[in-house]
N, C-alpha and C positions, 0 to 999 in steps of 0.2 A: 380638499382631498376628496377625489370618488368614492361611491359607497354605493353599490350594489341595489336594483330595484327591487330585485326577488333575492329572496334566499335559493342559491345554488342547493340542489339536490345531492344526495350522498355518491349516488352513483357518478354524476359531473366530478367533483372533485376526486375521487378516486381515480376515474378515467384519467384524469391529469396525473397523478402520483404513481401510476402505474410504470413508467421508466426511473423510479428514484429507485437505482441497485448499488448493491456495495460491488467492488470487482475486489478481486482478490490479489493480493499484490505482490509482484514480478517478480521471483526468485529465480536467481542463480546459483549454479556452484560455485565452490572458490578454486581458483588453479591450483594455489598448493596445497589443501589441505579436504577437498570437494563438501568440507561444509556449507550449509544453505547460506546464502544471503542477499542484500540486497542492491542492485547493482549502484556502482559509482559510492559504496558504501566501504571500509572496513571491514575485514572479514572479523565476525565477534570470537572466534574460535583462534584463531592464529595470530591476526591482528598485519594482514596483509593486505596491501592496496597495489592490487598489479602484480608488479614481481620485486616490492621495496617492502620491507617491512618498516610499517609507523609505529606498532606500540608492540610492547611484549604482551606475547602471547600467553595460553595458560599450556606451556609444555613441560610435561611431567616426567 
Protein backbone atom coordinates (compact mmCIF):
# COMPACT_ATOMS: atom_id res chain seq x y z
CA UNK A 1 0.00 0.00 0.00
CA UNK A 2 1.18 3.76 -0.66
CA UNK A 3 1.79 5.92 2.08
CA UNK A 4 2.47 9.43 1.67
CA UNK A 5 6.25 11.25 1.90
CA UNK A 6 5.25 14.34 3.61
CA UNK A 7 2.29 14.91 5.57
CA UNK A 8 -0.28 16.84 3.46
CA UNK A 9 -0.95 20.32 4.94
CA UNK A 10 -4.46 21.38 6.35
CA UNK A 11 -4.99 23.63 3.79
CA UNK A 12 -4.31 20.74 0.73
CA UNK A 13 -6.76 18.48 2.09
CA UNK A 14 -9.52 20.98 2.62
CA UNK A 15 -8.86 22.38 -0.82
CA UNK A 16 -9.90 18.78 -1.81
CA UNK A 17 -13.10 18.54 0.44
CA UNK A 18 -14.19 21.68 -0.74
CA UNK A 19 -16.86 20.28 -3.40
CA UNK A 20 -18.33 17.57 -0.73
CA UNK A 21 -22.11 19.45 -0.59
CA UNK A 22 -25.17 17.91 0.50
CA UNK A 23 -27.87 19.01 -2.48
CA UNK A 24 -31.10 19.26 -1.38
CA UNK A 25 -33.66 16.82 -2.54
CA UNK A 26 -36.10 17.04 -5.63
CA UNK A 27 -39.56 17.87 -4.43
CA UNK A 28 -42.64 17.65 -6.26
CA UNK A 29 -46.24 18.35 -5.80
CA UNK A 30 -48.71 15.62 -5.86
CA UNK A 31 -51.45 15.92 -8.64
CA UNK A 32 -54.22 15.00 -6.52
CA UNK A 33 -53.71 16.31 -3.44
CA UNK A 34 -50.51 19.19 -4.21
CA UNK A 35 -48.71 17.79 -1.10
CA UNK A 36 -44.74 17.83 -1.26
CA UNK A 37 -43.11 14.80 -2.33
CA UNK A 38 -40.72 12.84 -3.89
CA UNK A 39 -40.79 12.01 -7.36
CA UNK A 40 -41.42 8.18 -8.65
CA UNK A 41 -42.46 8.02 -5.03
CA UNK A 42 -46.08 7.65 -3.29
CA UNK A 43 -47.54 10.44 -2.32
CA UNK A 44 -47.33 10.08 1.80
CA UNK A 45 -50.48 12.28 2.30
CA UNK A 46 -53.09 10.53 -0.06
CA UNK A 47 -51.17 7.51 -1.01
CA UNK A 48 -51.29 8.23 -4.91
CA UNK A 49 -48.78 7.03 -7.55
CA UNK A 50 -49.92 9.01 -10.75
CA UNK A 51 -53.47 8.91 -11.09
CA UNK A 52 -54.07 5.03 -9.32
CA UNK A 53 -54.29 4.97 -5.80
CA UNK A 54 -51.77 2.21 -4.07
CA UNK A 55 -52.54 2.57 -0.27
CA UNK A 56 -55.27 4.40 1.66
CA UNK A 57 -54.66 7.44 2.33
CA UNK A 58 -55.12 9.47 5.82
CA UNK A 59 -58.83 11.06 4.53
CA UNK A 60 -60.63 12.52 7.12
Amino acid sequence: MALPKRRLSKARGRKRRTNWKLSAPNVIKCNQCGHARLPHHICPNCGFYGDRQMVGGAED
